[in-house]
C-alpha positions as CSV (number, residue, x, y, z in Angstrom):
1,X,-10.0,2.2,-17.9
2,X,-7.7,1.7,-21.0
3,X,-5.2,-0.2,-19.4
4,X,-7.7,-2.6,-18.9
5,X,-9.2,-2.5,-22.3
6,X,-5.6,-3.0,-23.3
7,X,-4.6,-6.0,-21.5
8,X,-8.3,-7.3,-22.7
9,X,-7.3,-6.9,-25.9
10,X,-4.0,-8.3,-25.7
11,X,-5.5,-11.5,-23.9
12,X,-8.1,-12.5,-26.6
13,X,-5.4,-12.2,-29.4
14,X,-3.1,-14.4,-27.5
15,X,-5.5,-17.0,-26.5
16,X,-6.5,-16.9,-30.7
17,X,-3.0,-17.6,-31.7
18,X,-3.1,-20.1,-28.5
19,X,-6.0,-22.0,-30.7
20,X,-4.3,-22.0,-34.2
21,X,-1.2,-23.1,-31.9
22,X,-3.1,-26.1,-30.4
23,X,-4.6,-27.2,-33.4
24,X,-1.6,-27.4,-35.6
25,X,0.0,-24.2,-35.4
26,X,4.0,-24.0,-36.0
27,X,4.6,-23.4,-32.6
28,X,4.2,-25.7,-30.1
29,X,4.7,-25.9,-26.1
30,X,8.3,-27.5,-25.4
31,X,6.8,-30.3,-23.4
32,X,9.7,-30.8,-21.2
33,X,10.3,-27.6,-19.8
34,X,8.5,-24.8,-17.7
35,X,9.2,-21.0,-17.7
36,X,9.3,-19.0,-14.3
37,X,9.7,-15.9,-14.2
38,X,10.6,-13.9,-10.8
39,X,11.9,-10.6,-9.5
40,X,15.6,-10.2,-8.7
41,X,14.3,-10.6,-5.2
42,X,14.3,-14.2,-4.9
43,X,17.5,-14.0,-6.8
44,X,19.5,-12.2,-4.6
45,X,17.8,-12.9,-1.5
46,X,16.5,-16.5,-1.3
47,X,18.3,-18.6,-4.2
48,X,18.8,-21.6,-2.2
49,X,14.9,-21.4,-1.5
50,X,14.7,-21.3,-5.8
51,X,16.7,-24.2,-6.3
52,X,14.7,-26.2,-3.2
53,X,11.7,-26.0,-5.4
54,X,13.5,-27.1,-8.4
55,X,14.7,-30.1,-6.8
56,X,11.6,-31.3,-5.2
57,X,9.5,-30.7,-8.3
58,X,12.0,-32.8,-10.7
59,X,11.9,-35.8,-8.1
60,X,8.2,-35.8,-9.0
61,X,8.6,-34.8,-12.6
62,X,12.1,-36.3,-14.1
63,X,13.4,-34.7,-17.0
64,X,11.4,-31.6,-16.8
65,X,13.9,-28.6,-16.9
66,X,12.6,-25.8,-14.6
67,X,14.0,-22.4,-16.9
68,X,13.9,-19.8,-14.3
69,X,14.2,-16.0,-15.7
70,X,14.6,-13.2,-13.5
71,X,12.9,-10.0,-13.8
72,X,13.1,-6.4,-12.9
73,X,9.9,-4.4,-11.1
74,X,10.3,-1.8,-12.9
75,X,10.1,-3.7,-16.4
76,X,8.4,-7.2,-15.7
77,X,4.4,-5.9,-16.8
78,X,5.7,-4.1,-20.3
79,X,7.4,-7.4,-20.7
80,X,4.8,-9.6,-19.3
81,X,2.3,-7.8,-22.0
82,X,4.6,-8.2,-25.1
83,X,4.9,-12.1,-24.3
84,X,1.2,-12.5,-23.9
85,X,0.4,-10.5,-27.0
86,X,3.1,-13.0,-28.8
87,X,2.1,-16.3,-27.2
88,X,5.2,-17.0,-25.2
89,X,4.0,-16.1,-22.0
90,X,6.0,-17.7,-18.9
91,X,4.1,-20.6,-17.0
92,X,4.7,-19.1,-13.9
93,X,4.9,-15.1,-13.2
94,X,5.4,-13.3,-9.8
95,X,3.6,-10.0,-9.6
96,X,3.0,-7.6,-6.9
97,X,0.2,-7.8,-5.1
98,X,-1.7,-4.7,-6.0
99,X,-0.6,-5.5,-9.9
100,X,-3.4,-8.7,-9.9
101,X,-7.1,-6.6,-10.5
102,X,-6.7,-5.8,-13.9
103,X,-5.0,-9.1,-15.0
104,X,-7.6,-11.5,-12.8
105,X,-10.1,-9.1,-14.7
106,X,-8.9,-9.6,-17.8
107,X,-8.9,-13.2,-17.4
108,X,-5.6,-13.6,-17.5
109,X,-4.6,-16.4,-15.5
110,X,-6.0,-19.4,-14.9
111,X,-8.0,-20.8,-11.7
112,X,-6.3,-22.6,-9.5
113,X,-7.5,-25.0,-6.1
114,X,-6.9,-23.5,-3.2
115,X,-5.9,-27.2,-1.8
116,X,-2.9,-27.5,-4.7
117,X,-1.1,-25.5,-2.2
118,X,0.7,-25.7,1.4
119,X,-1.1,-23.7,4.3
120,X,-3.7,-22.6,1.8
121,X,-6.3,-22.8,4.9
122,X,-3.7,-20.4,6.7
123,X,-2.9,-17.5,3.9
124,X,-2.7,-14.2,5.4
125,X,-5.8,-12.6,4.3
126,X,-4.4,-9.3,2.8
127,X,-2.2,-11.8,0.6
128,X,-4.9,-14.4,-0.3
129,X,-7.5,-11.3,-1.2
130,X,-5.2,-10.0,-4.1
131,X,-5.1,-13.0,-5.5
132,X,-9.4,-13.7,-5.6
133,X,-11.3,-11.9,-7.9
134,X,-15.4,-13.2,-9.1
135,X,-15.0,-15.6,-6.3
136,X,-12.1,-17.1,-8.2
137,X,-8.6,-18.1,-6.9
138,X,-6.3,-16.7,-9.4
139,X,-2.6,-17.0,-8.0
140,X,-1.1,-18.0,-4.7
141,X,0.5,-15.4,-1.7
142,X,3.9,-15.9,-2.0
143,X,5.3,-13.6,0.8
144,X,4.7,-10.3,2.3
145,X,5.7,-7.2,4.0
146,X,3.7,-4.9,6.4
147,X,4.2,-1.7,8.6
148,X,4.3,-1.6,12.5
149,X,5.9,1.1,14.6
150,X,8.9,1.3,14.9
151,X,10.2,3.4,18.2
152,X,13.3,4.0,20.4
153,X,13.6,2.6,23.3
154,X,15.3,5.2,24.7
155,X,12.9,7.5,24.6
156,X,10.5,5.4,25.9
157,X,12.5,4.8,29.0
158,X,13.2,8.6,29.3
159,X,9.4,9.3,29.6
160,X,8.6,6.8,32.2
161,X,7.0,4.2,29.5
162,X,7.5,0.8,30.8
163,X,6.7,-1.9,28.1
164,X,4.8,-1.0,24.7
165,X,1.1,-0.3,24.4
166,X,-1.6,-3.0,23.6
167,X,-4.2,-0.2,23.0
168,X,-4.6,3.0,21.1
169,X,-5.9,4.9,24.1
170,X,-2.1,3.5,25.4
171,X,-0.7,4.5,22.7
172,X,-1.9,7.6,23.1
173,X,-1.1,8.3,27.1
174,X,2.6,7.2,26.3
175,X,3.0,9.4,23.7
176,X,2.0,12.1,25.4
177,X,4.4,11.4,27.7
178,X,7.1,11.4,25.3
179,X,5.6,15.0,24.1
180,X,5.7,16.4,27.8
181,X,9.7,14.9,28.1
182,X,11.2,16.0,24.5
183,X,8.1,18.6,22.8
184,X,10.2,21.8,23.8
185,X,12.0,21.1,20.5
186,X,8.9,22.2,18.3
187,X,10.7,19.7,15.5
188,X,9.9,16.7,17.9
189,X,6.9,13.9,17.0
190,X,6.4,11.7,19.4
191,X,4.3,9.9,16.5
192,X,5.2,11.3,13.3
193,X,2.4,10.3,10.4
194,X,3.1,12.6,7.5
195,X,-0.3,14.4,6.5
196,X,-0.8,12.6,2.8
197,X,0.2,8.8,4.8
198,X,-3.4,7.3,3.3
199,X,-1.7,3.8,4.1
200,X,-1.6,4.4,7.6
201,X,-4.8,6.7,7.6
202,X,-6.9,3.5,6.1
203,X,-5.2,1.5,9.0
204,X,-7.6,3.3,11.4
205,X,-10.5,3.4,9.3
206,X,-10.5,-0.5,8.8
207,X,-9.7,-0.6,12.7
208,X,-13.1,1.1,13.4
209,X,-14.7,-1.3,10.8
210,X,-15.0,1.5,8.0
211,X,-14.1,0.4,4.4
212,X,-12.5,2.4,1.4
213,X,-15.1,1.4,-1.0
214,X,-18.1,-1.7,-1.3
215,X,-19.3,-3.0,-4.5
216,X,-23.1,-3.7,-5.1
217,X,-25.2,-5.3,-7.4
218,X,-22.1,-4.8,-10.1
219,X,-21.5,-1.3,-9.2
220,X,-18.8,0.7,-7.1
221,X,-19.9,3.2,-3.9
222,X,-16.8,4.8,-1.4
223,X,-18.0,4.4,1.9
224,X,-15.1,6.7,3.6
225,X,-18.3,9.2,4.7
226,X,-19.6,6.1,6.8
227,X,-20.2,6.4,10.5
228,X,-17.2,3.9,11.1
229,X,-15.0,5.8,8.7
230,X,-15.6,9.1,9.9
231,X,-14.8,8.1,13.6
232,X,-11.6,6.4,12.9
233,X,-10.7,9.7,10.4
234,X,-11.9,11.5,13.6
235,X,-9.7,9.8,16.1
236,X,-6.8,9.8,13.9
237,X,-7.3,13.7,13.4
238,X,-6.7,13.9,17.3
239,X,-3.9,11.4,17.7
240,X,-1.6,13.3,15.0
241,X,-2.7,16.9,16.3
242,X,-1.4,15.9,20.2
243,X,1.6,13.8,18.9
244,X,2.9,14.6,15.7
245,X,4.5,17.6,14.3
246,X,5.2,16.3,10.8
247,X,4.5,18.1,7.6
248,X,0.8,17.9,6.6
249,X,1.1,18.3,2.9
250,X,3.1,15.3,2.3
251,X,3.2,11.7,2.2
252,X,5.2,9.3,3.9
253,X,8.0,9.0,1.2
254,X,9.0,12.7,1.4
255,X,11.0,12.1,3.5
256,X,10.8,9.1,4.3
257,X,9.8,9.1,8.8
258,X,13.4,7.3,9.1
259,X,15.5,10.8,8.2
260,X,14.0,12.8,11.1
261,X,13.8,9.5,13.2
262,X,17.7,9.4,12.5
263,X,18.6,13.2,13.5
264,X,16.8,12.8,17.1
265,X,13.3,14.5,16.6
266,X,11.1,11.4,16.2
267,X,10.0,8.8,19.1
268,X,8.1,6.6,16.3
269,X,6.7,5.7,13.3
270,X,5.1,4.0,11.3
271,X,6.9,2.1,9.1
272,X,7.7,-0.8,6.7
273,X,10.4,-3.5,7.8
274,X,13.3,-2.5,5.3
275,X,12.5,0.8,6.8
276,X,14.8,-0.3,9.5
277,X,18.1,-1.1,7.9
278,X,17.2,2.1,5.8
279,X,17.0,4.2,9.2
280,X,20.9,2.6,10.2
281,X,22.1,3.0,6.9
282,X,25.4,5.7,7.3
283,X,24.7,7.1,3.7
284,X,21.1,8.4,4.6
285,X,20.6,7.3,8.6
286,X,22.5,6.9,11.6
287,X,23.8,3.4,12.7
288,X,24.6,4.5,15.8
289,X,20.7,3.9,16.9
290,X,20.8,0.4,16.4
291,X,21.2,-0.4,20.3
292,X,18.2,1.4,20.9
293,X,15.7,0.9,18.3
294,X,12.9,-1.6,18.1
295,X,9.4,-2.1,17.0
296,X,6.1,-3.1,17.9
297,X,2.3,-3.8,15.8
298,X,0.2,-0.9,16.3
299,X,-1.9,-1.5,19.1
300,X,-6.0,-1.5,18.1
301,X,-8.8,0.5,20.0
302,X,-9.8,-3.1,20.4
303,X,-7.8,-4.1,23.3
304,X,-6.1,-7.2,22.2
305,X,-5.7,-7.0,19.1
306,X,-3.9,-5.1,16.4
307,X,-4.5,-2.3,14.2
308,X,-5.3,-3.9,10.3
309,X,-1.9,-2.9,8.2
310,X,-1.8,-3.0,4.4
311,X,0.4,-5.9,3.1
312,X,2.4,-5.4,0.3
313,X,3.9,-7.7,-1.4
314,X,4.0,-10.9,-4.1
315,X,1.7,-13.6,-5.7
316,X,2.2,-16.1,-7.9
317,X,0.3,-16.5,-11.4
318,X,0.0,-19.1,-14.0
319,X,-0.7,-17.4,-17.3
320,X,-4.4,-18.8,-18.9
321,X,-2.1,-19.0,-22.0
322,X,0.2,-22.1,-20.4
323,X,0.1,-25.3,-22.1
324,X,1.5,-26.5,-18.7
325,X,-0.8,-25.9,-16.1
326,X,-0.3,-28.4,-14.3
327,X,3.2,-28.5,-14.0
328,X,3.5,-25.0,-13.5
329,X,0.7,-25.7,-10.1
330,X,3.0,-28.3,-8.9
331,X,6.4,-26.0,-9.3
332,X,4.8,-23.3,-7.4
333,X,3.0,-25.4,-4.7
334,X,7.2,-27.1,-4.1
335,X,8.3,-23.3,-3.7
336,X,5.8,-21.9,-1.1
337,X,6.2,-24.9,0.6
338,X,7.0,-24.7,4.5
339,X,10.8,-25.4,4.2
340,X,11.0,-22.6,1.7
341,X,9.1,-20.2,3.7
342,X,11.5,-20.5,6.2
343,X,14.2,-19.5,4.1
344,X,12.0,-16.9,2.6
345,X,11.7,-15.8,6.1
346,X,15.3,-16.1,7.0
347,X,16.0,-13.3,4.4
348,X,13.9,-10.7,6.2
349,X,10.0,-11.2,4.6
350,X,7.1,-12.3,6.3
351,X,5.9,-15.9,5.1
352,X,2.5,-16.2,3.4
353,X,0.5,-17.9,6.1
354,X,-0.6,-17.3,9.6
355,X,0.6,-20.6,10.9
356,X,4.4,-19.6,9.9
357,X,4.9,-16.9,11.5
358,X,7.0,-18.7,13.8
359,X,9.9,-18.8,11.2
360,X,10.3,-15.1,12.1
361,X,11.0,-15.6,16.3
362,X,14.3,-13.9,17.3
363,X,14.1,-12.2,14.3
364,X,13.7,-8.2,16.0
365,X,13.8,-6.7,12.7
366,X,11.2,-9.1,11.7
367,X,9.2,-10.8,14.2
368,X,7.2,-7.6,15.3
369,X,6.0,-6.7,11.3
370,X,4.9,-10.6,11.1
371,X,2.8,-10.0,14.4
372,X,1.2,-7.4,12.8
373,X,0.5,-9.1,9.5
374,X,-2.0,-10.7,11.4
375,X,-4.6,-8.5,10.6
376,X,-4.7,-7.1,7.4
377,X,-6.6,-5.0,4.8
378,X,-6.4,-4.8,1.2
379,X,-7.4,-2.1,-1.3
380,X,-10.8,-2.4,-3.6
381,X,-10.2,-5.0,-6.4
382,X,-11.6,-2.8,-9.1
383,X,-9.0,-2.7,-12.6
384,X,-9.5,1.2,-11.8
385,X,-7.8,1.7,-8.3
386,X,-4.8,2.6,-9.8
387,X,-6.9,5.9,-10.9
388,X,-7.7,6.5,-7.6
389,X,-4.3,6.3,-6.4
390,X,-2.8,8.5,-9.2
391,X,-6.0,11.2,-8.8
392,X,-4.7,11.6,-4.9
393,X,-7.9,11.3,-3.7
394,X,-6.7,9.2,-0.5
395,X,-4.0,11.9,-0.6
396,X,-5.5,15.1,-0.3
397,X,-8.6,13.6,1.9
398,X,-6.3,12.9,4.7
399,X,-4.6,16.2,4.1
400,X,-7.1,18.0,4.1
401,X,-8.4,16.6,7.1
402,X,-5.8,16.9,9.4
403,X,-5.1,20.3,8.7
404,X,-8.0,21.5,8.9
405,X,-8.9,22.6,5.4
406,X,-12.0,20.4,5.6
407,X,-13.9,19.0,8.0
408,X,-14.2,15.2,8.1
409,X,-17.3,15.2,6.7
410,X,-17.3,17.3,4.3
411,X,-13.2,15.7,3.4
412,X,-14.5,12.2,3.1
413,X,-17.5,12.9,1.3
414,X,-15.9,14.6,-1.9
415,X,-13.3,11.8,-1.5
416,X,-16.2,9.0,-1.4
417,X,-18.0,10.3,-4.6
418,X,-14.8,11.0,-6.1
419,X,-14.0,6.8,-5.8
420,X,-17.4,6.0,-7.0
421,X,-16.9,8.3,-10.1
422,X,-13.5,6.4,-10.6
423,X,-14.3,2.9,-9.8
424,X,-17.6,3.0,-12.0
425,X,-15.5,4.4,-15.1
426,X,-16.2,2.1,-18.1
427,X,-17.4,-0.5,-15.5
């Protein structure tokens, strides 16, 4: 993959001018002072949380400024590159969590001890995966987001569902329920999942114990045409054909579920938490639902537990390149500490460990997406998913399969060789 080749590239000829730095160089670390870099996230959201961190870090380190430099998603990896490629890396960087392969590959940032860190026995697993790579830690979960359904209660009421469902089969009975009440508008879902929705789609297929893709003896294989795989892909096929009426040759952006959800003709969704606000917001929504919307974690065909969602969301790296390792462990381990969490939490994320989810109680627009983070899946940590991704293969395999165009097997078999092919490229 050449963006890996790149960042390769770029890494060996910082860690070169690293050496001639160390051993003489003209420029040298500024000892009394650390660079963290974050998104405009923790800036606009969580700055007392920031400024915490600072303060308990400088009560252990005195005179060490902490130079905090805020960054924009869009921007931070171009950036992130350029300073690596001229030494001046930051000592701490935030990335997104599905932004870690190619840099952990790369070698990129340094190893770190799990037990540096607060509630490192207790990270959510879909957090703490992005962040190993060769059996390596390589940066710490910082906080999270994750889908669960999100419904009206109305509706639910209206159809005679009392309470929500801890089951798919549940799931299932209720909705048709909701289909017998309100499917004489042909527009209504009483689940709407968007044909291209691979995010939710994989949901099921880890559910039945299925995988995306396994690595073996140093080598990629899909696995989406495995027995586990093609019965989840199977049971989702029926769930979205008795419930759902929503386009099948699009993904779950376009539009977003919260439009039609909005104008009356959706029961429930799948959804991420800022999906909420988003669905109340005048401009593209309807406020007046507020009173009447909720959510819940979609309910397993495991009874008792919940369906595994994909967490998306942030870690926390120190660059290999730092001359300040340490320091730059104990400033991160002050700012996912448990008091900052909370406040983390307070602004609407899901903390990064189990054992805080607590901090999201009474929190309806937050509490239920927290429940589901609970159980979690993450995508293959290959440097080439990103091909994957931008080849549709998830795409069009779920497509294809719930309209019909292919059958599951014959779907999920051209999608599984077409992952190997990808993952394997200039492995």
């Amino acid at each position: 993959m050449k963006v890996r080749f790149l960042v390769v590239a770029i890494f060996a000829a910082a860690l070169a001018v690293a050496a001639t730095t160390a051993s003489g160089g003209t420029k040298r670390a500024q000892a009394d002072k650390i660079v963290v870099w974050l998104q405009d996230d923790a800036k606009n959201g969580w700055p007392d949380a920031v400024a915490a961190a600072t303060k308990s870090f400088q009560a252990k380190h005195p005179g060490v400024d902490v130079d905090v430099q805020y960054q924009q998603w869009t921007t931070h990896l171009t950036k992130l590159d350029a300073a690596i490629a001229g030494n001046n890396a930051p000592d701490v960087v935030e990335m997104g969590n599905t932004e870690t392969t190619k840099y952990m590959a790369a070698g990129a940032f340094a190893p770190l001890q799990a037990k540096s860190f607060p509630n490192s026995k207790n990270w959510l697993s879909g957090l703490k995966s992005s962040c190993t790579f060769g059996g390596k830690l390589l940066c710490v979960p910082y906080y999270t987001g994750a889908r669960a359904v999100i419904y009206r209660k109305d509706y639910y009421s209206a159809a005679g569902i009392k309470g929500t469902p801890t089951t798919l089969d549940k799931f299932v009975a209720d909705g048709k329920k909701l289909m017998k009440k309100y499917g004489k508008d042909r527009n209504f879902s009483a689940f709407y999942f968007p044909g291209k929705n691979w995010y939710a789609s994989m949901a099921f297929v880890y559910d039945y114990g299925g995988q995306i893709a396994v690595k073996k003896g140093g080598k990629w294989k899909g696995t989406l045409n495995s027995p586990q795989a093609i019965r989840a892909l199977t049971k989702l096929k029926s769930v979205v054909h008795s419930l759902s009426r929503a386009p099948l040759t699009v993904d779950e952006a376009h539009p977003y579920p919260s439009i039609p959800f909005a104008k009356g003709s959706v029961a429930s969704f799948v959804g991420n938490g800022w999906e909420w606000p988003y669905t109340l917001d005048p401009k593209v929504g309807n406020p007046d639902l507020a009173p009447v919307m909720a959510a819940y974690p979609m309910p397993s065909h495991i009874k008792g537990r919940y369906m595994p969602t994909f967490l998306g969301g942030s870690d926390l790296a120190v660059p290999v390149t730092s001359s300040k390792k340490s320091l730059a462990v104990d400033w991160i381990a002050a700012f996912t500490a448990s008091a900052n969490m909370r406040s983390i939490a307070k602004a609407g994320n899901i903390p990064n460990a189990t054992n805080l989810v607590g901090f999201t109680k009474g929190n309806p627009k937050v509490e239920p997406f927290a429940k589901a983070a609970k159980y979690s899946w993450f995508i293959p940590k290959s440097p080439n998913w990103a091909n994957v991704e931008n080849a549709n293969v998830l795409q069009d395999m779920c497509s294809q399969i719930l309209s019909g165009r292919k059958s599951v097997t014959a779907a999920t078999t051209t999608a599984s060789n077409a992952i190997t092919r990808i993952l394997n490229t200039g492995s």
